[in-house]
C-alpha positions in Angstrom: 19.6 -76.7 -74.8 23.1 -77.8 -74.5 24.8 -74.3 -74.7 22.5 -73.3 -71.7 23.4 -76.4 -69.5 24.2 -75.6 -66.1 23.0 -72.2 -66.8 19.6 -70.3 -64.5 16.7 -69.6 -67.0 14.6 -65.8 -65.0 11.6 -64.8 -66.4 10.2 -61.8 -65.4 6.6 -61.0 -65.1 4.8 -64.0 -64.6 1.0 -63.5 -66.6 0.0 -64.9 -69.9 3.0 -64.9 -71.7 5.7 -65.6 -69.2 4.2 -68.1 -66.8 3.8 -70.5 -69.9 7.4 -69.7 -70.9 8.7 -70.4 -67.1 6.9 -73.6 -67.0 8.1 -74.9 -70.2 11.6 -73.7 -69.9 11.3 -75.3 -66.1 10.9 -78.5 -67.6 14.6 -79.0 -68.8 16.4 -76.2 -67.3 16.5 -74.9 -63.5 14.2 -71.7 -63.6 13.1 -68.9 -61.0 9.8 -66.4 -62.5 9.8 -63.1 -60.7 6.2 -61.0 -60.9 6.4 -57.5 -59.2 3.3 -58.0 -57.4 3.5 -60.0 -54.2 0.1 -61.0 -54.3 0.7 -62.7 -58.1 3.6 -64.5 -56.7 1.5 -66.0 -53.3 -1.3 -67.1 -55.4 1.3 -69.1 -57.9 2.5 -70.5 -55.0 -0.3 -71.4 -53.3 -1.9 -72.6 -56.5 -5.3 -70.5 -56.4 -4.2 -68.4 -59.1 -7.1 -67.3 -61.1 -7.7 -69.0 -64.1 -10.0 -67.3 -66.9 -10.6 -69.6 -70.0 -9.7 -67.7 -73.2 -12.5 -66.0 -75.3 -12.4 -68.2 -78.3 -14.3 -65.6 -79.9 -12.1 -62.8 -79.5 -8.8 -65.1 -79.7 -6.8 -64.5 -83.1 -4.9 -66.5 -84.7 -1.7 -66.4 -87.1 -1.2 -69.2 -89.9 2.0 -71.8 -89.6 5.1 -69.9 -90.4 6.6 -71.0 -93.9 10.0 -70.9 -95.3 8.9 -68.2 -97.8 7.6 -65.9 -94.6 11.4 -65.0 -94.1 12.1 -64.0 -97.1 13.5 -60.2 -96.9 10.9 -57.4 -99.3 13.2 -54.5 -99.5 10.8 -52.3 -100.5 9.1 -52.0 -96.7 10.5 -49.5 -94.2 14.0 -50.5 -92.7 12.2 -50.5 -89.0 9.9 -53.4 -91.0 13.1 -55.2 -92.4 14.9 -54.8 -89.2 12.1 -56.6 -87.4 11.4 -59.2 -89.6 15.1 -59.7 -88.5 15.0 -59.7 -85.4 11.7 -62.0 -84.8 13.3 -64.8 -86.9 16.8 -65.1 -86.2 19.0 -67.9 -84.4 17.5 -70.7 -83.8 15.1 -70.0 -86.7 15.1 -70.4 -90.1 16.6 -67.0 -90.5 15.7 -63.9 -92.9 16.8 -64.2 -96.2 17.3 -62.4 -99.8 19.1 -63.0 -102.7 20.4 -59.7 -103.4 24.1 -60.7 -102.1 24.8 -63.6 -104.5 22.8 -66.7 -104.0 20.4 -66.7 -101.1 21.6 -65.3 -98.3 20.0 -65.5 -94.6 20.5 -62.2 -92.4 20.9 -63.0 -88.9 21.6 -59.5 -87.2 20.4 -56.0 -88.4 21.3 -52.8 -87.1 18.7 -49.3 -87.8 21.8 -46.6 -88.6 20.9 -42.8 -88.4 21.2 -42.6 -92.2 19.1 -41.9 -94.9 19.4 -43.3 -98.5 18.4 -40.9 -101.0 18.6 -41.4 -104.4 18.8 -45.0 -103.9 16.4 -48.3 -104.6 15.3 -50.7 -102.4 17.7 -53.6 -102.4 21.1 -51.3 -103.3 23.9 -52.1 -101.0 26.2 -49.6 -99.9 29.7 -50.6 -98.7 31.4 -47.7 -96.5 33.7 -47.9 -93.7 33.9 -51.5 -93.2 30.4 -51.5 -92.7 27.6 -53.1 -95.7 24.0 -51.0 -95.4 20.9 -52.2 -97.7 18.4 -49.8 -98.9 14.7 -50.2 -97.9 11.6 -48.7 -99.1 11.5 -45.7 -96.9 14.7 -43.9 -98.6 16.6 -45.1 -94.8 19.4 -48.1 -94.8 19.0 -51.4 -92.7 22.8 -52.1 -91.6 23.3 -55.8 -92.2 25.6 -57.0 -89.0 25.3 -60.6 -89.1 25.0 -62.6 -92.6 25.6 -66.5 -94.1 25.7 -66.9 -97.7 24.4 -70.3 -98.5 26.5 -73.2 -98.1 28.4 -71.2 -96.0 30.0 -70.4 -92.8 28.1 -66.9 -90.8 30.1 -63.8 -90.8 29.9 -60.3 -90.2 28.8 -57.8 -92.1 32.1 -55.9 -92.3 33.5 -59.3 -93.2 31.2 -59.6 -96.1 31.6 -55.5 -97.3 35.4 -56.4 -97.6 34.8 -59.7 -99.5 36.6 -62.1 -96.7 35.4 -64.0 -93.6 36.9 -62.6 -90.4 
């Protein structure tokens, strides 16, 4: 929390995802929801928001994450990798593979308009300053953000050139 002190936490739309999200980050940090409907917003206010207890019955549920759960399987679609990404990055434990040299976590993925024929899931490509990674669906995940383990994060183009910038 310290990089967002003194900082104005708005969240927008104020129903079952972001009115928990408001009041939790409204705990610790000065925070405004916004809801475009006006009535929403009076009932919050007034406190005679409706409550409806959750359909046990219906609910799902997802099993605890574990370490292994970020672990990168080339062989699914780059849209696949790229979210897997994306849903467990900073402040997570991070996406991870070890086809760079010793595990490596992938913090920031990019989906480039380019296809990778004739390649295998898990080839990297170097070009341009920029390091690509084959998935399963013969299209490239760019890898933007990356920390080898043990040490410090660096870019991508960093890594394709074999330095830290």
């Amino acid at each position: 929390m310290r990089q967002l002190e003194g900082e104005k936490i708005a969240i927008i739309g104020l129903g079952y995802v972001g009115l928990p999200v408001a009041i939790a980050f409204g705990k610790k940090l000065p925070t405004v929801g916004f809801d475009i409907r006006q009535r929403r917003v009076d009932e919050l206010k007034a406190g005679s928001a409706p409550r409806r207890p959750q359909d046990e019955a219906a609910a799902t549920t997802f099993p605890r994450r574990r370490p292994e759960d970020g672990r990168i399987d080339w062989t699914r679609s780059a849209a696949e990798v790229h979210n897997l990404v994306r849903a467990v990055t900073h402040p997570y434990p991070g996406a991870f593979t070890d086809i760079l040299g010793g595990q490596t976590s992938i913090w920031k993925t990019a989906l480039p308009q380019l296809g990778a024929h004739d390649n295998f899931p898990g080839q990297i490509r170097c070009e341009r300053g920029r390091l690509y990674v084959a998935c399963g669906d013969d299209r490239y995940v760019e890898v933007q953000r990356l920390q080898r383990e043990g040490e410090a994060e660096m870019d991508g183009s960093a890594f394709s050139f074999g330095r830290p910038r």
